[in-house]
C-alpha positions as MATLAB code, in Angstrom:
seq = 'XXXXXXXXXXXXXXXXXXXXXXXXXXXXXXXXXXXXXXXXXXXXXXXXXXXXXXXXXXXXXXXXXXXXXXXXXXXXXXXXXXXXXXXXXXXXXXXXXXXXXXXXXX';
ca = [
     -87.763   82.832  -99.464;
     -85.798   81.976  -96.450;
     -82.985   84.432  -94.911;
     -80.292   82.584  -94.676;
     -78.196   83.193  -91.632;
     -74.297   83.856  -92.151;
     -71.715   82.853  -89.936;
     -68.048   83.605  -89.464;
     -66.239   80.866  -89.566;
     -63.901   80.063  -86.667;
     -60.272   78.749  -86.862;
     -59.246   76.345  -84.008;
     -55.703   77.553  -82.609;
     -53.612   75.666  -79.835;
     -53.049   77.477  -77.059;
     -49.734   77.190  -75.623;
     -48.814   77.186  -72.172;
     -45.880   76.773  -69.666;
     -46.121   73.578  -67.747;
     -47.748   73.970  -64.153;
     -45.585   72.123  -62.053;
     -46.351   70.372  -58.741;
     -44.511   73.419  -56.903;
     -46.235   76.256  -57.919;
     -49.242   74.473  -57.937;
     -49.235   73.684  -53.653;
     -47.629   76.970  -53.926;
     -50.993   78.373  -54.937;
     -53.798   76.547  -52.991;
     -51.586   76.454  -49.416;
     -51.334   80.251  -50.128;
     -54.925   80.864  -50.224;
     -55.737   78.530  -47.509;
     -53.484   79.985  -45.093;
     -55.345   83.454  -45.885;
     -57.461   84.982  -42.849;
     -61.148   84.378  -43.260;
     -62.872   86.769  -44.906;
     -64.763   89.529  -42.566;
     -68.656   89.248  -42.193;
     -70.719   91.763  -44.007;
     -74.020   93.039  -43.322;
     -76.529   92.693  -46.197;
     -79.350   94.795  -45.591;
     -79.220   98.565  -45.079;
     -79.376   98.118  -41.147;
     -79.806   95.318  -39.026;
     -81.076   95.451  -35.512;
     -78.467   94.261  -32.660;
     -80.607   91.836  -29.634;
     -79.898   91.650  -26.140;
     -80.754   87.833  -27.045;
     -80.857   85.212  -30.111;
     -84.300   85.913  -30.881;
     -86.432   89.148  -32.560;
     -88.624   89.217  -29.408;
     -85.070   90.485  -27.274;
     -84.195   93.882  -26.938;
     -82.843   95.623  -29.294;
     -79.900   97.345  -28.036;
     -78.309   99.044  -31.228;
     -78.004   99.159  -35.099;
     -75.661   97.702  -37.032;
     -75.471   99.777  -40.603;
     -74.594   98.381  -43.613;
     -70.991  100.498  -43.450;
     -70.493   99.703  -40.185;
     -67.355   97.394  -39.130;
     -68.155   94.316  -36.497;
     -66.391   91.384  -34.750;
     -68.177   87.937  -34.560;
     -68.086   86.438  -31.763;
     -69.745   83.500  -31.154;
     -72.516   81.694  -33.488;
     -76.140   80.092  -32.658;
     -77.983   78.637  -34.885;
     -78.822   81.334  -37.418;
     -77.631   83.965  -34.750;
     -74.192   85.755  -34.470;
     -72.690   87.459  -31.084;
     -71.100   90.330  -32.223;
     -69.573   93.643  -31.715;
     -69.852   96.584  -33.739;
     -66.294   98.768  -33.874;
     -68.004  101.510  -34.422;
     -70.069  102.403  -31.074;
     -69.009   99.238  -29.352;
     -72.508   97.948  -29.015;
     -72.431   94.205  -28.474;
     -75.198   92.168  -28.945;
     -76.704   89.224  -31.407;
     -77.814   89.776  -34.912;
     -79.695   87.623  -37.144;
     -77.509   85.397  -39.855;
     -80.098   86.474  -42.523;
     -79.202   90.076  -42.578;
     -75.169   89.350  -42.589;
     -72.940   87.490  -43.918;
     -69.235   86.142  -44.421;
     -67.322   86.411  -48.382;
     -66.033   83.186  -48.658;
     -63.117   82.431  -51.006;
     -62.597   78.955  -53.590;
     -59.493   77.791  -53.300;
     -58.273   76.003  -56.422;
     -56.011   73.114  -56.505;
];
């Protein structure tokens, strides 16, 4: 013989909920895009920083994962940046950092 399989049995409710209104709704989406752009983060444990755009440059510093940095400038898959920390400037690769980005509903 065959289990046979039991299953709850689910009761449909309406959900009620206060009207959105054209207001709060631009209220919402201009708020989050008038927000800063989120800061870049590095993805890997360290990243090498490049006297040039390319991996055969110098490398001039390292960028830790914990570390805070401004970007610059962007080529290609390459960002100019500086790292607050020790104040090394130099270029990075794109692969090993990145920027949160944030969806905006309207």
């Amino acid at each position: 013989m065959i289990g046979a399989l039991a299953l709850p049995v689910l009761s449909a409710t309406t959900a009620s909920a206060a009207p959105v209104t054209a207001a709060a709704t631009a209220a919402r989406a201009s708020s989050c895009h008038n927000l800063p752009p989120l800061p870049y983060k590095v993805h890997a444990s360290a990243v090498t920083i490049r006297s040039k755009a390319t991996t055969k440059s110098t490398a001039v510093g390292i960028l830790y994962k914990s570390h805070k940095f401004t970007v610059h400038r962007t080529s290609g898959n390459w960002h100019y940046i500086t790292d607050r920390t020790t104040g090394v400037k130099g270029w990075v690769s794109g692969t090993y950092v990145y920027r949160d980005v944030r969806m905006c509903l309207s």
